[in-house]
N, C-alpha and C positions, 0 to 999 in steps of 0.2 A: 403308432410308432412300433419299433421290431428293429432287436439285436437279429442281426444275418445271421442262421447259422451254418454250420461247414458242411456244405452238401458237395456232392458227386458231380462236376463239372465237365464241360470236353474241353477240349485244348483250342477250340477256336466259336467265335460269337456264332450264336444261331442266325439261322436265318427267315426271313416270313416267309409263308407260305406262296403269297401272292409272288415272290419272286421266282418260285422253281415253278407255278401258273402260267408264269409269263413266258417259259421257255418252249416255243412253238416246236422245236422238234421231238417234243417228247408229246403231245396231244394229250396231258391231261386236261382233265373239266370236273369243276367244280359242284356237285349235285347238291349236297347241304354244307352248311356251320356257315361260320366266317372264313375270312381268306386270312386276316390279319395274326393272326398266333405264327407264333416263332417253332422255328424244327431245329432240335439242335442234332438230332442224330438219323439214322434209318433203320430199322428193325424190318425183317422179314419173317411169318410165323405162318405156320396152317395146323395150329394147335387149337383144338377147340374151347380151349380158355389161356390166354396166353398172359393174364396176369402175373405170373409166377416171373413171366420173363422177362417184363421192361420195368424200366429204369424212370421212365416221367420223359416226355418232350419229343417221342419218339413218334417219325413217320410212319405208323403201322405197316404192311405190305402184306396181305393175304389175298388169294383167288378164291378162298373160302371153303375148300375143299374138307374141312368139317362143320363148313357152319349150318346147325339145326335147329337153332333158336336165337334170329339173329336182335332180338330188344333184348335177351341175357347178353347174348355176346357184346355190342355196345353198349352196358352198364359195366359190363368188367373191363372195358378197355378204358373207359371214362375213369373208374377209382384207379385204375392202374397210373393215370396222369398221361396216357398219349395225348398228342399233341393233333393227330392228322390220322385219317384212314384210308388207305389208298387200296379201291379192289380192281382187282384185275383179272378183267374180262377177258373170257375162255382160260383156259378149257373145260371147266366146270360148267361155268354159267355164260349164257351166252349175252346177257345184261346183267346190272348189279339187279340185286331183288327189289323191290320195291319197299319191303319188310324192312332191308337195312337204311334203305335212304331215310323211312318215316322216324325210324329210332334212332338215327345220328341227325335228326333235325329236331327232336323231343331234347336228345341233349343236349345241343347246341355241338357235336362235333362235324369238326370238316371231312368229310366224304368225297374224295378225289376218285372218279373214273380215269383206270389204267390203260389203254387201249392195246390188242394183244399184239399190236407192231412195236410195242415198247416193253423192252423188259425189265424188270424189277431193277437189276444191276444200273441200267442204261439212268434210272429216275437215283439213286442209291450218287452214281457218278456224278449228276448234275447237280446235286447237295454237293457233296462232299468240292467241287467247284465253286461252286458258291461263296461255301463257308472259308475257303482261300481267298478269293477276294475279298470278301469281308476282311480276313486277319488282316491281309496287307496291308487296306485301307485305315483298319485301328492301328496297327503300327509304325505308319507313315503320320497319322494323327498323333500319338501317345508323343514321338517323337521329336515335331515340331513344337508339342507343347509344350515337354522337356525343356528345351531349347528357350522357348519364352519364356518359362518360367523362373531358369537360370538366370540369361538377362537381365529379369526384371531384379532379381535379386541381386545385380549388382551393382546397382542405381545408387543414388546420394540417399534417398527415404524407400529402402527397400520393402521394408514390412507392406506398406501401402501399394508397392509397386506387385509384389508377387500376389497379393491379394485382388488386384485390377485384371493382371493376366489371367489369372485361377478364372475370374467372373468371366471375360470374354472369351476364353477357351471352351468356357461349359454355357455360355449363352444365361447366365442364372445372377444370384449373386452370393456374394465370399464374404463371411463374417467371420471377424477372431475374437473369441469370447472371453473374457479375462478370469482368474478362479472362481471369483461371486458369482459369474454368469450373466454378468453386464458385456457390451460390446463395447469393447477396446478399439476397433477399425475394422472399417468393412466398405465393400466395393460391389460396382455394378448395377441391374436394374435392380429397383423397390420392387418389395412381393409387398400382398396385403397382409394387412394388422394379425389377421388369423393363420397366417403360415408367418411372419415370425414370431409368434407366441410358441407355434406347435417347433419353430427350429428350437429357439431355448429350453424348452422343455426336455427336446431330444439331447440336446449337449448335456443336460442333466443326468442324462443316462450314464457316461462315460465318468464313475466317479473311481475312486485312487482302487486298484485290485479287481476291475472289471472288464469289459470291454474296452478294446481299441476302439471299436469305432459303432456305429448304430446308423441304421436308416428308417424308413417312416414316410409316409405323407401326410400333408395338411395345408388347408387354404391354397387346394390347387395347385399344388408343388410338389414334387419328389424333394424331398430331404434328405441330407447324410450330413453326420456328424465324426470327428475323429478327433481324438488326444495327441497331443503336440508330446513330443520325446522331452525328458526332460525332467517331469516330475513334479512340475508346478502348477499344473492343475489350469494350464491355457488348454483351448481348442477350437478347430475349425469348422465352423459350420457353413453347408452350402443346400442353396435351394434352388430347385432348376424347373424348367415345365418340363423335359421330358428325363429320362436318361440315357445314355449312349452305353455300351459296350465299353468302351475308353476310361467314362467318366471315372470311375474307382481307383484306375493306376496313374492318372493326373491329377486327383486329387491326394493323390497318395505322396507324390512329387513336391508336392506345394507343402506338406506335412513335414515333409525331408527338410527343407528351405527353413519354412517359419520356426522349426523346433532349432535349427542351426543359429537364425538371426533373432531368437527373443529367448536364448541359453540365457539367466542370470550371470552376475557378477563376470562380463565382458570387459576386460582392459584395454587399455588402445593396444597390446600385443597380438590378444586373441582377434581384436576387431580385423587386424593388419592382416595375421595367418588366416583367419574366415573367409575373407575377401580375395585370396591368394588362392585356398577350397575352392569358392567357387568359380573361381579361373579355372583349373583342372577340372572340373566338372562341365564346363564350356566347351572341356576338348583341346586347354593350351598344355604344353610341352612341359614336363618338369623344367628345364632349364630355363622357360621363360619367368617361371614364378620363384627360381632358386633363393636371391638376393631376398622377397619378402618373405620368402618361409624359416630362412634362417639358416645356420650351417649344419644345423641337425645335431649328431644322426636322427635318422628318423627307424620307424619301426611300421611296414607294410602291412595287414591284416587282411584277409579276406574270410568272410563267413558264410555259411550256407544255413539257411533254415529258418525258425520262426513260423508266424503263419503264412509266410512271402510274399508279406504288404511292406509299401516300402515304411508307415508309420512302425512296422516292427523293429526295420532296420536301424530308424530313428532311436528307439529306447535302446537298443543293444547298443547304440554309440555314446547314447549318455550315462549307460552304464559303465563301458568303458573310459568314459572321461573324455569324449573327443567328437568335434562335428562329423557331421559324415560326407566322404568323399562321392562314392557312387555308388547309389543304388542297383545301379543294372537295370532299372525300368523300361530306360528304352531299348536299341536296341544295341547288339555288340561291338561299339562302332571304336574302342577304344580311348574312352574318355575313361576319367579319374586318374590315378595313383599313377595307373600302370599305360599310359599316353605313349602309344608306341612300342610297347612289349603284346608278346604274344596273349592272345585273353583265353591263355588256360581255362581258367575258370568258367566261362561264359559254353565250353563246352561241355560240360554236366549234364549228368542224365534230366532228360525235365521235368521229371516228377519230381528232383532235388531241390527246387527253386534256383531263381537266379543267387547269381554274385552279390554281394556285399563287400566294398573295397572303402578301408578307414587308413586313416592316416594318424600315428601315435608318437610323438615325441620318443625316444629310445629312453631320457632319463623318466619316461612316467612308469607307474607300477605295472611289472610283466602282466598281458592280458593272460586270463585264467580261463578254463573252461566257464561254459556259459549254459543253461538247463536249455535243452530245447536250441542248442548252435551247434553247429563244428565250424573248426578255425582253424585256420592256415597263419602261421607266425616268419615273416620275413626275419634274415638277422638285420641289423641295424644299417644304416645307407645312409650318405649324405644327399642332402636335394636333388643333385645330380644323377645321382646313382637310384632314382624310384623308379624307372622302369626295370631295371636288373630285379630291385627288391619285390618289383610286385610279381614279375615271374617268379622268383623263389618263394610268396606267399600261396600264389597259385600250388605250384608244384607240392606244398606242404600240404594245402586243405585237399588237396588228389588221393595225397598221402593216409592225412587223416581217414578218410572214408573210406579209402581201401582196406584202410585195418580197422573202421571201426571205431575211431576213439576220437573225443570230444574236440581235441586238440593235439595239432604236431607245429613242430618248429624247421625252419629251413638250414639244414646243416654247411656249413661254409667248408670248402673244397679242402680237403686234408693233404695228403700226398698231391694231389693233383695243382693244388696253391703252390708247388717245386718248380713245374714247370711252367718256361716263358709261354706268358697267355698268347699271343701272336701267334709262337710258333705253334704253340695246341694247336688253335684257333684251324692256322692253315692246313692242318695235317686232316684233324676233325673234319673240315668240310672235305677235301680230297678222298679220304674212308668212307664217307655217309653220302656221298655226293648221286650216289644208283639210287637210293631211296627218296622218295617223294610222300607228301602228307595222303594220308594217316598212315603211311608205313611209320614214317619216323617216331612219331606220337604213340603209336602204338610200341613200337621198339622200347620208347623208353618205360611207359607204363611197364610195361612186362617185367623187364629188368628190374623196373623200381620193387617190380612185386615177388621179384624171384623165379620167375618163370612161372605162376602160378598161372592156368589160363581160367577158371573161375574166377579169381580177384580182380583179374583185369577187364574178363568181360563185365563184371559188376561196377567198375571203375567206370570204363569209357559207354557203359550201357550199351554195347553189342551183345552179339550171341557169342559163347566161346567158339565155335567151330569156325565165324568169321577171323576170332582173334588167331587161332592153327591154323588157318589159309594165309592170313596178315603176315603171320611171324618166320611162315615156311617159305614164301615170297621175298622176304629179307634174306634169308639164308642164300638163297640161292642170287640172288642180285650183287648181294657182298662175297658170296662165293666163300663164303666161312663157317663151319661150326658152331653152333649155337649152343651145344652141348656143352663145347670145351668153357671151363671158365675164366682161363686166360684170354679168351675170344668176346666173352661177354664182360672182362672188365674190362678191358679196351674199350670195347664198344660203349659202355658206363659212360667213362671217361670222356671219349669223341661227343656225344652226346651232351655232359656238363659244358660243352665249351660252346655249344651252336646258339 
């Protein structure tokens, strides 16, 4: 058993070897190791010790042009954690050596023949292709099972129901462990006696100020465990034969769910507004779920941060006192709070994590800063009015980041509340009407930030010199002064109304 811990990842699932083998127009072949190890990147080096320079997982790529001792050199590529060594033949050498084949077959590394009609770039492309289809496929996956898992959770016995989905999504089985560390309900196929001994064990790991969650093997199983939001000392344990890429943010989904539907002290109130959550989180319309959520107001939240699992997002909502709306796990399809409003948010640098969008009763106590969050603070909205409120959460937690601080609130239109909205409305589009996305988006960030063009490119995760190209292209579209500030609050103004 093994707490994970927070290692150095790429933004999309590796790929095995044997699938960039397979791709005949590049003529590699296979001289030693296995084919099965995973690549998650490509590194190219003709450094006579290139340890210093990778990261673990990496395609090596050398012609070998310093290599003089090649059983040292495959020992330092081995401790360095590469994954794969690909040499390529000429212009150095007119075969791989013989020397390197016999020492990456001692260590058990893959030694890929480059052929010199194929250039490093050309094998470097067919990764990085790859590992795109991959992502799509996990997120056409992650996504669907969202979806079912939603569902299932809004069934007449949902506890039961979202724990069925969780098991036939991951092919394994979904156990929810009760505080003592008995099972409370659990779904899908029987593992043997010795992998669930070794699952309760691992839920044991996850006790009150430790880990979220834990993985492990035993009795022929991958294991993971994870803590339900909430604070009562439930959790979910699952055992699979293998793992996917996936597995971690659908079960992370299912975590969202169960810490939602086994919250203590549930009234037929909260059960009614739960059930009405996980409507909006299906992707239905505020107005369809108006009448059971109540007249409000309500109060839109959106958060960034944690460890950007979604059992994080889970405990930051039970701290706040409130189920959680939408993760953001799957993709930015416009489910939750904000159904039909623009998903500001969703376009965050991505090393920010995704969104976090909750939904807070306006009479509960104002959300506070949060250690390790920033928040975006909607003002208050009736049922009707959550898509308005979750763009004004959005535009807050932009706000937040741009300056830096825990938490901002969404300021409700001053002067600009004088005039008829309509006729804004009509004027605003007519004014902004030259400008197209990300011109506008960008317009407003800027504005928001003062014309500052470092905050903005930190804001929207551009280069600045893109954001002076973006903003000088407005100017000239609108055929206005950017300087003048009579020009730029206008332009504020047209902006607040779109």
């Amino acid at each position: 058993m093994s707490v994970p811990e927070a290692t150095s990842t790429p933004p999309a699932p590796p790929v095995p070897l044997a699938a960039l083998l397979a791709r005949k127009e590049l003529g590699l072949r296979l001289l030693a190791g296995p084919d099965d190890v995973s690549l998650h990147w490509v590194h190219t080096s003709e450094m006579a010790d290139p340890y210093p320079y990778l990261l673990g997982g990496e395609l090596l790529m050398t012609a070998g042009v310093q290599l003089t001792d090649p059983a040292r050199y495959v020992e330092r590529v081995v401790e360095a954690g590469a994954a794969a060594l690909g040499f390529g033949v000429t212009p150095v050498y007119d075969t791989v050596p013989e020397e390197l084949v016999e020492a990456c077959a001692l260590h058990g590394l893959p030694l890929v023949e480059v052929p010199p009609r194929t250039p490093f770039t050309a094998v470097a492309r067919a990764l990085w292709r790859l590992m795109a289809e991959a992502r799509l496929h996990e997120l056409r996956r992650v996504t669907e099972a969202q979806q079912a898992l939603a569902t299932a959770a809004a069934r007449p016995s949902p506890v039961p129901a979202v724990l069925g989905a969780l098991a036939s999504r991951l092919g394994g089985r979904a156990v929810l462990f009760g505080a003592d560390g008995t099972e409370s309900a659990a779904a899908g196929r029987e593992v043997p006696a010795e992998a669930a001994r070794a699952l309760r064990e691992l839920v044991g790991v996850l006790v009150p100020g430790g880990p979220a969650s834990a993985s492990g093997d035993g009795g022929g199983r991958r294991l993971a465990a994870y803590a339900l939001g909430g604070g009562d000392g439930l959790a979910l344990g699952v055992a699979t034969e293998r793992r996917g890429p996936g597995d971690h943010t659908i079960a992370g989904v299912a975590v969202v769910l169960l810490s939602l539907l086994t919250a203590p002290h549930r009234g037929a109130d909260a059960t009614v507004r739960d059930g009405s959550l996980v409507r909006l989180l299906l992707g239905a319309a505020p107005a369809e779920v108006a009448e059971a959520l109540g007249a409000g107001p309500w109060t839109v939240v959106h958060a960034r941060g944690g460890d950007g699992t979604p059992f994080a997002a889970a405990a930051l909502a039970a701290a706040l006192g409130t189920p959680l709306v939408d993760t953001g796990a799957g993709t930015s399809s416009g489910t939750g709070a904000g159904a039909g409003a623009t998903d500001a948010g969703a376009a965050a640098a991505p090393g920010a994590g995704r969104t976090v969008r909750l939904l807070l009763p306006a009479s509960a106590p104002a959300p506070e800063p949060r250690s390790g969050w920033t928040l975006g603070v909607s003002a208050p909205a009736d049922a009707r009015e959550l898509a308005a409120a979750d763009t004004g959460a959005a535009r807050a937690l932009r706000r937040a980041e741009a300056s830096r601080t825990p938490l901002a609130r969404h300021r409700p239109a001053g002067f600009a509340g004088l005039v008829d909205p309509a006729e804004a409305a009509a004027y605003a589009r007519t004014l902004l009407a030259p400008l197209a996305e990300p011109l506008t988006e960008t317009l407003r960030v800027w504005l928001s930030l003062h014309g500052s063009w470092d905050r903005t490119a930190a804001a929207m995760d551009i280069h600045r010199n893109t954001v002076r190209q973006r903003i000088a292209r407005c100017a000239r579209l609108l055929d206005r002064d950017l300087d003048d500030p009579d020009v730029r609050m206008e332009l504020w103004f047209a902006l607040g109304t779109v």
